[in-house]
N, CA and C atoms of all chains as a GROMACS GRO file, in nm:
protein
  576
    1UNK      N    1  40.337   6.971  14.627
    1UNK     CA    2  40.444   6.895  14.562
    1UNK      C    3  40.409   6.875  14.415
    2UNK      N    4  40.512   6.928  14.319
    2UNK     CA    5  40.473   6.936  14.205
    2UNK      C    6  40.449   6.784  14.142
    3UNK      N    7  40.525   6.668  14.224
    3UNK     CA    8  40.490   6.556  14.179
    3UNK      C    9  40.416   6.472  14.181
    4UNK      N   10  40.359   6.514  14.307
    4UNK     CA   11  40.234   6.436  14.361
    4UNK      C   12  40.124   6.490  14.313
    5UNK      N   13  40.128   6.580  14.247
    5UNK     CA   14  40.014   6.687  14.123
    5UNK      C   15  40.011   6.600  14.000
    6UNK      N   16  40.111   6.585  13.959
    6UNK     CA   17  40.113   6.496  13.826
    6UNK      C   18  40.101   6.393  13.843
    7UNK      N   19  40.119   6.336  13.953
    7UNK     CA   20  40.076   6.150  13.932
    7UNK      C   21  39.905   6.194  13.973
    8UNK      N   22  39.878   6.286  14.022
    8UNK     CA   23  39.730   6.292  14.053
    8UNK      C   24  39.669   6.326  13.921
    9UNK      N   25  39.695   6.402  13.833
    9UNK     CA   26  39.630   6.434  13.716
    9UNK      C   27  39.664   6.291  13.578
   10UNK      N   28  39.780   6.257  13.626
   10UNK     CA   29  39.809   6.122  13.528
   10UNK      C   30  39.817   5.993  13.600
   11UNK      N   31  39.696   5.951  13.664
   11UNK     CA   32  39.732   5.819  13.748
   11UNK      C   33  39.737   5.709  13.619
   12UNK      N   34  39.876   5.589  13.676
   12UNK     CA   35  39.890   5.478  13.597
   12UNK      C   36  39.890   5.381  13.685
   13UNK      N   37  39.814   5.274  13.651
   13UNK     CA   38  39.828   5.159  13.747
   13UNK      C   39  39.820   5.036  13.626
   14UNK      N   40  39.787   4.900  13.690
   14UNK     CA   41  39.857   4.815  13.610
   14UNK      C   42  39.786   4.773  13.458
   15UNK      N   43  39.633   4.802  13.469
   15UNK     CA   44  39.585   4.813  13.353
   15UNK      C   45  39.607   4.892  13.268
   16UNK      N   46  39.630   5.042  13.257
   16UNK     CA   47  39.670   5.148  13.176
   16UNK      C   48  39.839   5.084  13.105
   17UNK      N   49  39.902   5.001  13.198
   17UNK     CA   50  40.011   4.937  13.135
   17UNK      C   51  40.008   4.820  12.996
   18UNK      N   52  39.897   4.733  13.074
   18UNK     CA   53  39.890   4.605  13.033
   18UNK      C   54  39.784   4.647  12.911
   19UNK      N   55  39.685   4.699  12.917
   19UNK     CA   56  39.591   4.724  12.828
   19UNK      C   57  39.644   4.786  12.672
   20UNK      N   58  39.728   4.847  12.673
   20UNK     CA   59  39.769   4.918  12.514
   20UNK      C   60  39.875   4.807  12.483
   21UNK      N   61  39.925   4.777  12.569
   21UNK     CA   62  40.074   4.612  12.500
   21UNK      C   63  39.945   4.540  12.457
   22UNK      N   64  39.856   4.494  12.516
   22UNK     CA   65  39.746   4.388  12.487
   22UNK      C   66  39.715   4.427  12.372
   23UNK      N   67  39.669   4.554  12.365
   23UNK     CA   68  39.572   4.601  12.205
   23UNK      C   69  39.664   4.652  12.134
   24UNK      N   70  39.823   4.596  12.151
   24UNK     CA   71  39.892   4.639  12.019
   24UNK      C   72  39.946   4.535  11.990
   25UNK      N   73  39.960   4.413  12.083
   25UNK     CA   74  40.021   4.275  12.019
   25UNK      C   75  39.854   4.172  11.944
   26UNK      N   76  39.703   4.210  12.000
   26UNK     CA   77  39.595   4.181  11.936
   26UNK      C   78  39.534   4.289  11.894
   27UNK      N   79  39.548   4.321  11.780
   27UNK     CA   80  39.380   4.419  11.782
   27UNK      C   81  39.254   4.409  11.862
   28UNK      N   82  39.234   4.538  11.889
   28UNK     CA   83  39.112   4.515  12.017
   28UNK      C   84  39.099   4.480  12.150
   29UNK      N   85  39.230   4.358  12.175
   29UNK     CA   86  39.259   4.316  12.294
   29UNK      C   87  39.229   4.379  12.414
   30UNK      N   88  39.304   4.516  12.369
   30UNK     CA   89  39.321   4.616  12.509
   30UNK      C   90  39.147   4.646  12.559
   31UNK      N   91  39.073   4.659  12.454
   31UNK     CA   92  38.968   4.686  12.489
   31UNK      C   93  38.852   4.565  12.541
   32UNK      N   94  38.915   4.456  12.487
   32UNK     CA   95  38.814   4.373  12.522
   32UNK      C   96  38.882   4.330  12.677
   33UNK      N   97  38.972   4.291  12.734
   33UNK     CA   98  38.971   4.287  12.871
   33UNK      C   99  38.912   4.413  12.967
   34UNK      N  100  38.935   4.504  12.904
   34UNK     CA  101  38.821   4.640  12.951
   34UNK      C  102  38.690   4.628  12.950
   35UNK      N  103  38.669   4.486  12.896
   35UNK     CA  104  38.514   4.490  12.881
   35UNK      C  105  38.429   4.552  12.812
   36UNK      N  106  38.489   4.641  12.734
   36UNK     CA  107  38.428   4.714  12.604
   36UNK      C  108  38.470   4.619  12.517
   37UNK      N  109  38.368   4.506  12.505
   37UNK     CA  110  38.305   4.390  12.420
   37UNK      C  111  38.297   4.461  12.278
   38UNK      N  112  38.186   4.563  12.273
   38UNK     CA  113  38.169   4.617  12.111
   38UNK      C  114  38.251   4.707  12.048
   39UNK      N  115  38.334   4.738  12.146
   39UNK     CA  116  38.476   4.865  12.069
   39UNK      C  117  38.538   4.771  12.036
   40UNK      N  118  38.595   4.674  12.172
   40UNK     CA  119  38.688   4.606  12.100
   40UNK      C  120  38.656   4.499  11.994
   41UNK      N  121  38.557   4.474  11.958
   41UNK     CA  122  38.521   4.379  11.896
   41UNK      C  123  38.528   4.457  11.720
   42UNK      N  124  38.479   4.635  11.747
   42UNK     CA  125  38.465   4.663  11.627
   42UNK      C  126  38.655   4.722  11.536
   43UNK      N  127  38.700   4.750  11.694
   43UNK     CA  128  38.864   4.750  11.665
   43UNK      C  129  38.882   4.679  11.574
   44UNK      N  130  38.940   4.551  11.640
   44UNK     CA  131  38.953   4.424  11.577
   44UNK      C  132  38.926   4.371  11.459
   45UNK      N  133  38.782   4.396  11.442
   45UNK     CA  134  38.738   4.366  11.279
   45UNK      C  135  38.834   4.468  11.196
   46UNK      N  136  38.812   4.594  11.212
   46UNK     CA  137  38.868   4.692  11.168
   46UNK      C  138  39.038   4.671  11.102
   47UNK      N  139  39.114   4.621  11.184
   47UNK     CA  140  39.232   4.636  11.189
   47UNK      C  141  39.273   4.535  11.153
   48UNK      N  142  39.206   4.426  11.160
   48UNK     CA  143  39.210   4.291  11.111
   48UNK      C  144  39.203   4.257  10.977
   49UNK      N  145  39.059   4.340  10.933
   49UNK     CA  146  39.003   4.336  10.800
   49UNK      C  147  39.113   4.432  10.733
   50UNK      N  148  39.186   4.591  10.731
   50UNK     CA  149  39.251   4.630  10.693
   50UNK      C  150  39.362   4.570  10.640
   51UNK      N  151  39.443   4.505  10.744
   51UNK     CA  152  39.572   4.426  10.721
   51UNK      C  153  39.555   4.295  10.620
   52UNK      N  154  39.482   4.224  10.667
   52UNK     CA  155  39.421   4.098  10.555
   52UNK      C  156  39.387   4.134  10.445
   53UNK      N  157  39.371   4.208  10.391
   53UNK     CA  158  39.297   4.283  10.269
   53UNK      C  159  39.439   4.308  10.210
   54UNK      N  160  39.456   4.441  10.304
   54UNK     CA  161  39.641   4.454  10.227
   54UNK      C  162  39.685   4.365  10.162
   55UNK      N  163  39.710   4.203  10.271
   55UNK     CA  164  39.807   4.095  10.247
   55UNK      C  165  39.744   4.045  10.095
   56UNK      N  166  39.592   4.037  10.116
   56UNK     CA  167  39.498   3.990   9.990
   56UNK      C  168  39.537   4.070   9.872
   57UNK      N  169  39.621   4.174   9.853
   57UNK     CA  170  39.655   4.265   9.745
   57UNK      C  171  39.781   4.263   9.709
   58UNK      N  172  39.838   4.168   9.787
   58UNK     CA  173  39.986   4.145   9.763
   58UNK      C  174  40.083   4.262   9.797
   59UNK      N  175  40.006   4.340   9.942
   59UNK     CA  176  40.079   4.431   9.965
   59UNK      C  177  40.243   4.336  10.052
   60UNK      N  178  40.321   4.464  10.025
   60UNK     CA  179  40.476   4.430  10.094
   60UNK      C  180  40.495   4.469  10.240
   61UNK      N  181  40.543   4.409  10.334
   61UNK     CA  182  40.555   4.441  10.462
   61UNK      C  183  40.677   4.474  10.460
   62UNK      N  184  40.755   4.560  10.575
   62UNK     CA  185  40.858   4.597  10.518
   62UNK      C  186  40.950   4.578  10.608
   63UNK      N  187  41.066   4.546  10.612
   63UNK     CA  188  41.173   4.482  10.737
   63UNK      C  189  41.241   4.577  10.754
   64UNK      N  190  41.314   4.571  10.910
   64UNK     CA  191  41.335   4.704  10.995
   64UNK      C  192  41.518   4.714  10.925
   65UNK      N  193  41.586   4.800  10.909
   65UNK     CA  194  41.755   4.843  10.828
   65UNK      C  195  41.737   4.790  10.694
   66UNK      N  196  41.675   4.862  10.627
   66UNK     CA  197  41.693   4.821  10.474
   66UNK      C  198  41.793   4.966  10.507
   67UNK      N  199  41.775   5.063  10.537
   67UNK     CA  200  41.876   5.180  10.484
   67UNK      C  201  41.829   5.281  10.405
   68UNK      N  202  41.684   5.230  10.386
   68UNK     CA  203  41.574   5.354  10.338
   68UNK      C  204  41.510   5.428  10.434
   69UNK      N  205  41.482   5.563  10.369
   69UNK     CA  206  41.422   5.642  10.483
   69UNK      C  207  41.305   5.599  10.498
   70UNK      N  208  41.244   5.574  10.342
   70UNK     CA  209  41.077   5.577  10.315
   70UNK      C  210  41.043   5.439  10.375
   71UNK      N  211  41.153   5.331  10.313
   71UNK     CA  212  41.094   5.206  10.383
   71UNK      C  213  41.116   5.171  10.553
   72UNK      N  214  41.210   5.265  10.599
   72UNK     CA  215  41.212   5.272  10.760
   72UNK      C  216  41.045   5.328  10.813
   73UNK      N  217  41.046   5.409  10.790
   73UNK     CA  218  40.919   5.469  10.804
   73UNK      C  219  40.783   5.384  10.768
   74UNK      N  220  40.787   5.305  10.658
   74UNK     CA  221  40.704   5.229  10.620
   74UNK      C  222  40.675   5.085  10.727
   75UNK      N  223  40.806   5.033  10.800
   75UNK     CA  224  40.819   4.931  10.862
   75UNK      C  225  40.801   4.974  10.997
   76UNK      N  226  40.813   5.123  11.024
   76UNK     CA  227  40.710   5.174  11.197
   76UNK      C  228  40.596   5.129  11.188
   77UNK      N  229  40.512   5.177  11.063
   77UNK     CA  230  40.410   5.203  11.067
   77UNK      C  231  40.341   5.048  11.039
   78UNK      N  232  40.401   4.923  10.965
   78UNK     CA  233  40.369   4.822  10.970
   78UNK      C  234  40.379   4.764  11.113
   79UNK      N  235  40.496   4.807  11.199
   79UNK     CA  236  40.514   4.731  11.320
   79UNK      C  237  40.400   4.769  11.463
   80UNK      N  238  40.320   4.832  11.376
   80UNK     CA  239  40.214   4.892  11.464
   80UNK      C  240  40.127   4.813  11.484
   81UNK      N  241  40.134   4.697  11.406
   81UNK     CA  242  40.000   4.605  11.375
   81UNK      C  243  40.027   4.495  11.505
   82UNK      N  244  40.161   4.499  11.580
   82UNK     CA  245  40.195   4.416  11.694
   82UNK      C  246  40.220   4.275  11.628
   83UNK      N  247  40.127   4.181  11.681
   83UNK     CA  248  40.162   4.064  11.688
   83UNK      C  249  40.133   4.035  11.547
   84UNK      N  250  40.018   4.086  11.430
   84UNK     CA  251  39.994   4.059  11.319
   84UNK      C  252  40.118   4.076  11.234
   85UNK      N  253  40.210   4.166  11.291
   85UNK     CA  254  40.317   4.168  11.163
   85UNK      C  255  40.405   4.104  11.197
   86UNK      N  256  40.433   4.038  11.287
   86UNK     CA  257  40.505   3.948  11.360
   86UNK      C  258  40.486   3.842  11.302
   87UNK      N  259  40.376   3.780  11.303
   87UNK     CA  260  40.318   3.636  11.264
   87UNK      C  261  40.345   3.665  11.091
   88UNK      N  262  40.261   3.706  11.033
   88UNK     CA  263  40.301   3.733  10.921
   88UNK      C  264  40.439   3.748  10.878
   89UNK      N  265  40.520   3.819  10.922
   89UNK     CA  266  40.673   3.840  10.862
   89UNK      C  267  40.752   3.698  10.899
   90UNK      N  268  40.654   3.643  11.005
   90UNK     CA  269  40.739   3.518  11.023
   90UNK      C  270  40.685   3.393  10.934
   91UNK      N  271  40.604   3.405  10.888
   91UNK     CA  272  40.524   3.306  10.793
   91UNK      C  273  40.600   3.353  10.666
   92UNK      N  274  40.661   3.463  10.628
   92UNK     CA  275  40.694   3.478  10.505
   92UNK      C  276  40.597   3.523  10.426
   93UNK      N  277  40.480   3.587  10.492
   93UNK     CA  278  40.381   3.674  10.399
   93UNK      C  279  40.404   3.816  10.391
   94UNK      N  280  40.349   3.899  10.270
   94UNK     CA  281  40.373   3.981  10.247
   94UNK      C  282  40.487   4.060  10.170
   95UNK      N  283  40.543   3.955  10.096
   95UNK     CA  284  40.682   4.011  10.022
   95UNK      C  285  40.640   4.134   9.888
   96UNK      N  286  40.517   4.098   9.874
   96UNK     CA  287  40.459   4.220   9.745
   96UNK      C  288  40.519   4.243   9.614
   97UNK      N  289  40.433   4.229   9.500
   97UNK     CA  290  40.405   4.204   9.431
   97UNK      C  291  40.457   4.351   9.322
   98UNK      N  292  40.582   4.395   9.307
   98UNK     CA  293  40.598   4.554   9.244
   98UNK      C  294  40.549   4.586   9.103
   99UNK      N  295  40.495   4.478   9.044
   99UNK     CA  296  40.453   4.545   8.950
   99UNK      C  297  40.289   4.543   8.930
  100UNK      N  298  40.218   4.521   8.997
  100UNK     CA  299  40.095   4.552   9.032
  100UNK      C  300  40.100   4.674   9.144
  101UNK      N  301  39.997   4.735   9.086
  101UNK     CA  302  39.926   4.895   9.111
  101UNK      C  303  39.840   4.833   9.270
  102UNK      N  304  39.730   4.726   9.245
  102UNK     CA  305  39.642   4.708   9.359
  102UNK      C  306  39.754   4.605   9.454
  103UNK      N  307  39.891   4.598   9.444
  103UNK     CA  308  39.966   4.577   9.595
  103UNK      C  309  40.021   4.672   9.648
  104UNK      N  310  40.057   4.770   9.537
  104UNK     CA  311  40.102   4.937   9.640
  104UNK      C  312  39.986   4.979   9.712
  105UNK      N  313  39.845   4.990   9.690
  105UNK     CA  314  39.729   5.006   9.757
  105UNK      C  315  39.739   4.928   9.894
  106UNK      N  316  39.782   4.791   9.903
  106UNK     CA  317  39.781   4.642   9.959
  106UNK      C  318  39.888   4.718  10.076
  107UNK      N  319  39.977   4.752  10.043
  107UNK     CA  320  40.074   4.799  10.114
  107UNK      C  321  40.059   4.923  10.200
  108UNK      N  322  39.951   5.025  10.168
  108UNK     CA  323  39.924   5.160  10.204
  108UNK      C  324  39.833   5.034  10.371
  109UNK      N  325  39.746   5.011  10.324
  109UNK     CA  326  39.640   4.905  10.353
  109UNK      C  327  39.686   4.859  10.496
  110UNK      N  328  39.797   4.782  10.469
  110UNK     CA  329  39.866   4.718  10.592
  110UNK      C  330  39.938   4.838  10.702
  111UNK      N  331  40.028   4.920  10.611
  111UNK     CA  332  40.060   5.033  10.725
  111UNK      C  333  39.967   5.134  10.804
  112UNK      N  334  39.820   5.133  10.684
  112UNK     CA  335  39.736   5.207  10.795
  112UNK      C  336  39.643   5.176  10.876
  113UNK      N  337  39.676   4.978  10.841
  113UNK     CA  338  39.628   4.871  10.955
  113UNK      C  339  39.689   4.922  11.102
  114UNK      N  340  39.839   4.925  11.102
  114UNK     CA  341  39.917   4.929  11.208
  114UNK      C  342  39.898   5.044  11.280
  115UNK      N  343  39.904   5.222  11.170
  115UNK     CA  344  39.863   5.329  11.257
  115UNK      C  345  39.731   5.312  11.300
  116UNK      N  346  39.622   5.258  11.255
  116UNK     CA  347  39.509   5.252  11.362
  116UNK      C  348  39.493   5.214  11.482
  117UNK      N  349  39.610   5.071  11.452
  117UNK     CA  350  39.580   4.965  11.561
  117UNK      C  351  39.681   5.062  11.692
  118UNK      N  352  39.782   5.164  11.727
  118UNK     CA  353  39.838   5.199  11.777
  118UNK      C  354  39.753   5.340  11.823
  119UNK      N  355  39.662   5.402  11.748
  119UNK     CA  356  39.532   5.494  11.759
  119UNK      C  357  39.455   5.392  11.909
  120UNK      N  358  39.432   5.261  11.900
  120UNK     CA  359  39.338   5.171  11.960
  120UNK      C  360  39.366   5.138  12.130
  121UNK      N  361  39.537   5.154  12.080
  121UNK     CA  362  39.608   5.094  12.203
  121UNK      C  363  39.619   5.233  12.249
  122UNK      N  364  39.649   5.324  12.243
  122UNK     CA  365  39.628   5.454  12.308
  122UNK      C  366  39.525   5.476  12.381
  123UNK      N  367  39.343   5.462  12.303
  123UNK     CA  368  39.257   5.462  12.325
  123UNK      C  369  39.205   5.333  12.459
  124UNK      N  370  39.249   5.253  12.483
  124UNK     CA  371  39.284   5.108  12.535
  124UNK      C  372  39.342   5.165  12.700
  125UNK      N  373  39.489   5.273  12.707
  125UNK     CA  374  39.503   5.320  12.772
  125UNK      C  375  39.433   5.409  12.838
  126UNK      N  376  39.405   5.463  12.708
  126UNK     CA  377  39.305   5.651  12.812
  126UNK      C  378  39.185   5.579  12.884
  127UNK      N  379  39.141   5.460  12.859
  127UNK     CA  380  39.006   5.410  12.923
  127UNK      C  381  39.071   5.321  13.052
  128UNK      N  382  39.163   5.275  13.039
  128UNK     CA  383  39.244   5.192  13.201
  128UNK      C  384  39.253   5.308  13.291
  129UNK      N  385  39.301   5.421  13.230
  129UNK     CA  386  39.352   5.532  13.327
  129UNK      C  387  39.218   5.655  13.367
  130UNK      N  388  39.139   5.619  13.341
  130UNK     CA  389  38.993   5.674  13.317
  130UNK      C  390  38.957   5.825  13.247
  131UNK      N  391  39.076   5.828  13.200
  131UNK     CA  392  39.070   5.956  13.078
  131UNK      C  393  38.939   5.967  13.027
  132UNK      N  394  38.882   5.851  12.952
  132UNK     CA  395  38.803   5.795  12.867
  132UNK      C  396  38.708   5.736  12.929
  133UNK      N  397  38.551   5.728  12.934
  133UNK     CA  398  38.446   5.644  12.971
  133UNK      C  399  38.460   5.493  12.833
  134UNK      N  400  39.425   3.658   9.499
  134UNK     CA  401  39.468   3.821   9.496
  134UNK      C  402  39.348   3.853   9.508
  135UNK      N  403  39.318   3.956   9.608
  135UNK     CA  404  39.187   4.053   9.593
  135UNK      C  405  39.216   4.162   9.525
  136UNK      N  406  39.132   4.170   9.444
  136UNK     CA  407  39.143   4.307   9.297
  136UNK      C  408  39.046   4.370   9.315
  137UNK      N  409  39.062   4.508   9.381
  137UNK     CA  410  38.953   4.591   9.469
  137UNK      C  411  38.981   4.732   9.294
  138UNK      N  412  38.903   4.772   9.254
  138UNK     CA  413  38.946   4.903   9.151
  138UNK      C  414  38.952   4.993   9.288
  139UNK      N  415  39.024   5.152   9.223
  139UNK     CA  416  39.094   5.258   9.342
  139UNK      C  417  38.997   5.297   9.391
  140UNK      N  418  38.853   5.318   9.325
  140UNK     CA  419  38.744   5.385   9.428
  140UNK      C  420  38.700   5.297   9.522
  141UNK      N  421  38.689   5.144   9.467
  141UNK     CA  422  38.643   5.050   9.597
  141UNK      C  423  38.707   5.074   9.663
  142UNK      N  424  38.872   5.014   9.663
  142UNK     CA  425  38.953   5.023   9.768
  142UNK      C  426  38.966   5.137   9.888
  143UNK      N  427  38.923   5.269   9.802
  143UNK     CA  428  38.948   5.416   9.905
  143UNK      C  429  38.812   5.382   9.974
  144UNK      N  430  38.704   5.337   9.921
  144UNK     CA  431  38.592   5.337   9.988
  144UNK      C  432  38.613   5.242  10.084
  145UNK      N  433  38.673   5.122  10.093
  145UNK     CA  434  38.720   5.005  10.212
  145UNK      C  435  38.725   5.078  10.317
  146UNK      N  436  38.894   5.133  10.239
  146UNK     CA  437  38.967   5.195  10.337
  146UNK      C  438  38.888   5.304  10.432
  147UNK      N  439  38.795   5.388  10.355
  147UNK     CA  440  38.722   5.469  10.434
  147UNK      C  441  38.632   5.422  10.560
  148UNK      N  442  38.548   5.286  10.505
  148UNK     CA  443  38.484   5.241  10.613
  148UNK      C  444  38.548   5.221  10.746
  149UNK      N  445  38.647   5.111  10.767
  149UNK     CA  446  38.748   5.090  10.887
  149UNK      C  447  38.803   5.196  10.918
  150UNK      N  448  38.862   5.308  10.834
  150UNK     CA  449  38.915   5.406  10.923
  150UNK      C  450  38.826   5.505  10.987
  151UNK      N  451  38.738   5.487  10.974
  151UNK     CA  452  38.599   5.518  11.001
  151UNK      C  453  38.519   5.490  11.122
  152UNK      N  454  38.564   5.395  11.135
  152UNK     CA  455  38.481   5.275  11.236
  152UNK      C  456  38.578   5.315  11.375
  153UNK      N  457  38.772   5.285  11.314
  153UNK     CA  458  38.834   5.316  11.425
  153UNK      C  459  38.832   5.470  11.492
  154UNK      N  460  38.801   5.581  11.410
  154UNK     CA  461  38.834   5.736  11.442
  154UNK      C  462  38.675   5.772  11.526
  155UNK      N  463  38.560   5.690  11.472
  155UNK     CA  464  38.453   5.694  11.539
  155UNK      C  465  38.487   5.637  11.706
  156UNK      N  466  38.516   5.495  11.759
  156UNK     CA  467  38.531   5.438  11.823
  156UNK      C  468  38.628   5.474  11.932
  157UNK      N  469  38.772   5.554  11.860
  157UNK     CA  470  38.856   5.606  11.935
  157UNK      C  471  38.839   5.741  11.976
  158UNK      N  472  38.809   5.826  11.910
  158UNK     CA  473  38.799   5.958  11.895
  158UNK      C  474  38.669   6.021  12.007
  159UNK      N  475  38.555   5.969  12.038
  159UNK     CA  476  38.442   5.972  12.111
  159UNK      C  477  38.394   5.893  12.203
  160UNK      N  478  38.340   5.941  12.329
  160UNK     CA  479  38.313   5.844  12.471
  160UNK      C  480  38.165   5.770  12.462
  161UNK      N  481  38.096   5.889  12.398
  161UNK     CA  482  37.911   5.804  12.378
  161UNK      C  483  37.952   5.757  12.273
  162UNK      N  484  37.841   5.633  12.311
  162UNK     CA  485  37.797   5.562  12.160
  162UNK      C  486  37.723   5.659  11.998
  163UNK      N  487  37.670   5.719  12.091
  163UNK     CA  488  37.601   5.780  12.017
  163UNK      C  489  37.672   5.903  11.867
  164UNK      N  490  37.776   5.967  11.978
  164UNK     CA  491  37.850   6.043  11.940
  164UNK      C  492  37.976   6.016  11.818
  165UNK      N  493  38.006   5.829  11.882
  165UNK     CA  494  38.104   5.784  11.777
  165UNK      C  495  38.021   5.718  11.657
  166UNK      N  496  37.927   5.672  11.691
  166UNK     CA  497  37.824   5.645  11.538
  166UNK      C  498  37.810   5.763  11.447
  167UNK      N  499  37.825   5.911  11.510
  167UNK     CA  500  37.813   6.000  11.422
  167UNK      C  501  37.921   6.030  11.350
  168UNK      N  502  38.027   6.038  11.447
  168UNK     CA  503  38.212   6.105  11.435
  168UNK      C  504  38.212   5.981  11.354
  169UNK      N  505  38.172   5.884  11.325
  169UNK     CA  506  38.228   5.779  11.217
  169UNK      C  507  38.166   5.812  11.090
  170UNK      N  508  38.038   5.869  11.100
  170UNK     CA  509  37.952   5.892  10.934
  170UNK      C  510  38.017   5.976  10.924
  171UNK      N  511  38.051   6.106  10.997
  171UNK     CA  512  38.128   6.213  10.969
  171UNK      C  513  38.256   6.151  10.909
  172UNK      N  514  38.321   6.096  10.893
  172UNK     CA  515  38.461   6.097  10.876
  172UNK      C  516  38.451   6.013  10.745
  173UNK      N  517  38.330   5.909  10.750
  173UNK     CA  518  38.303   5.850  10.613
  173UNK      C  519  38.264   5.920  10.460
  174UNK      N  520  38.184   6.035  10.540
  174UNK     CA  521  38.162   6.145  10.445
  174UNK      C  522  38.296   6.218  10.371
  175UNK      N  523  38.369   6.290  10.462
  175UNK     CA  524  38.447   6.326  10.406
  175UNK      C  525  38.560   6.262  10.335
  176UNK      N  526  38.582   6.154  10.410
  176UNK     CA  527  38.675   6.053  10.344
  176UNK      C  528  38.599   6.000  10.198
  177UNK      N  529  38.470   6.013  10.136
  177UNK     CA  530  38.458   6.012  10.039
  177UNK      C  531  38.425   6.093   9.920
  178UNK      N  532  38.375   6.252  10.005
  178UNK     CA  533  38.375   6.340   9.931
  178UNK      C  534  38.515   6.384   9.892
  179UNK      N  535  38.630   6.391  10.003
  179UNK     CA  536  38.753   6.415   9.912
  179UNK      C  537  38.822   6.302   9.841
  180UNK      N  538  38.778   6.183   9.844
  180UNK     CA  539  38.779   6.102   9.733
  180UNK      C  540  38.735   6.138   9.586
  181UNK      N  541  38.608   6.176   9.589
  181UNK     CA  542  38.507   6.247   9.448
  181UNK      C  543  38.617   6.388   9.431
  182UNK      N  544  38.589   6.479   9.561
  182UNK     CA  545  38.642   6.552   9.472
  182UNK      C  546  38.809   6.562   9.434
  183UNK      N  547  38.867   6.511   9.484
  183UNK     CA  548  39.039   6.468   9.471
  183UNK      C  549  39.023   6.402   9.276
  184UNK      N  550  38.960   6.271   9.285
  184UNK     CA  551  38.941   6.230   9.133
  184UNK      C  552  38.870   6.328   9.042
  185UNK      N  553  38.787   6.484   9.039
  185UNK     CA  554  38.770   6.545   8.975
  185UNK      C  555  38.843   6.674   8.957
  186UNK      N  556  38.915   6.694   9.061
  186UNK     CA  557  39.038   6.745   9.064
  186UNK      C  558  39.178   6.702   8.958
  187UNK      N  559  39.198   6.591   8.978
  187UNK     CA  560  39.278   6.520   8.895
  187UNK      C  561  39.252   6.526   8.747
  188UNK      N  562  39.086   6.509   8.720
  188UNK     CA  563  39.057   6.528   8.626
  188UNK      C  564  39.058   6.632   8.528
  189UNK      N  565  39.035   6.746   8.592
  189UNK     CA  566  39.081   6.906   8.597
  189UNK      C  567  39.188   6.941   8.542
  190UNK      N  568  39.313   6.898   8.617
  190UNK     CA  569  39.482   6.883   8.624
  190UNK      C  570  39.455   6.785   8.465
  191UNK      N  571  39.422   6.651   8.425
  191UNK     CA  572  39.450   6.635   8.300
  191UNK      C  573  39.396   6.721   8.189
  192UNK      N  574  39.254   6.741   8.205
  192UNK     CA  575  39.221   6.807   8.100
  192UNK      C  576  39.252   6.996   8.056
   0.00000   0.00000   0.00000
C-alpha cells in the first residue's frame, strides 16, 4: 500500500506537530522541550540576539497588505520570528528609522532573525520525527 | 540606538547565522562546531573579499 509506505518513511505524531509551532512562537522552544537543552538554548540566544539588535538599530518591522511586493516579502520573513514579532508589533516597536543607513542593516537583522528562527522550527521537527539525532 | 559600523555588523550577523546553520544543519556536536567555523569563515572571507571587490568596481 502506497500509503502505508509513506506514513512509514514520514511518521508524524504529536511532538513533530507541537515542537516547530513551539520553536516558532519561542526561539529554541521546539528544541528545548526535546531536551536538547544546548541547541535550544544556543537557538534562542541566536535568534533572540539577532532580532534585538535589529530593533537596537532602529530596524522597521513590516505589516502584512501594504501592497508592496518587497515589503510583503519583507513581513514573511519578519513573521518568522513567531511570537517575537507579535509582541513587538504589538508594543509598537520597530517602526524604523529611514534615514539612517545602520536601521536598514537593523531591518536586514530582524528578517534574518525570523528566516533562522523558521530554519530552527524545521530542525525542532526533523528531531520529534527522528529524522535528526 | 546600537551603532554597529558595516564590518561589525556583517561580522554579528555572521556569528548567529553561524551558530544557527552549525546547530541546524548537523547531528554531532562535533560536526556542528565545525559546519559553524566553516560558515563563519566564509561568511567573512566573502565579506573581505565582497569590500575589495567593491573597491576594485570604484577604483
Amino acid at each position: 500500500m502506497a500509503a502505508t509506505e509513506t506514513t512509514a518513511d514520514y511518521p508524524v505524531n504529536p511532538m513533530g506537530v507541537v515542537a516547530p509551532i513551539a520553536g516558532w512562537l519561542v526561539p529554541g522552544l521546539g528544541h528545548l522541550i526535546q531536551r536538547r537543552w544546548v541547541r535550544g538554548l544556543l537557538l534562542m540566544i541566536s535568534v533572540l540576539a539577532m532580532f534585538f539588535i535589529g530593533l537596537g538599530m532602529e530596524g522597521k518591522l513590516y505589516a502584512a497588505n501594504t501592497g508592496d511586493i518587497l515589503e510583503m516579502l519583507g513581513f514573511v520573513g519578519d513573521l518568522g520570528s513567531g511570537g517575537l514579532y507579535f509582541f513587538s508589533h504589538g508594543m509598537g516597536w520597530g517602526q524604523g528609522a529611514v534615514n539612517l543607513a545602520m536601521a536598514d542593516y537593523g531591518t536586514k537583522f530582524m528578517i534574518v532573525a525570523g528566516l533562522l528562527n523558521v530554519i530552527s522550527a524545521v530542525d525542532a521537527h526533523q528531531i520529534a520525527i527522528g529524522k535528526k539525532s | 540606538m546600537i551603532e554597529l559600523s558595516h564590518f561589525s555588523a556583517a561580522l554579528v550577523f555572521a556569528i548567529f547565522a553561524s551558530v544557527v546553520f552549525g546547530v541546524t544543519q548537523k547531528s554531532e556536536p562535533r560536526e556542528m562546531v565545525r559546519y559553524g567555523f566553516k560558515c563563519f569563515t566564509w561568511f567573512t572571507l566573502g565579506l573581505i573579499g565582497g569590500g575589495w571587490l567593491m573597491w576594485l568596481i570604484r577604483h
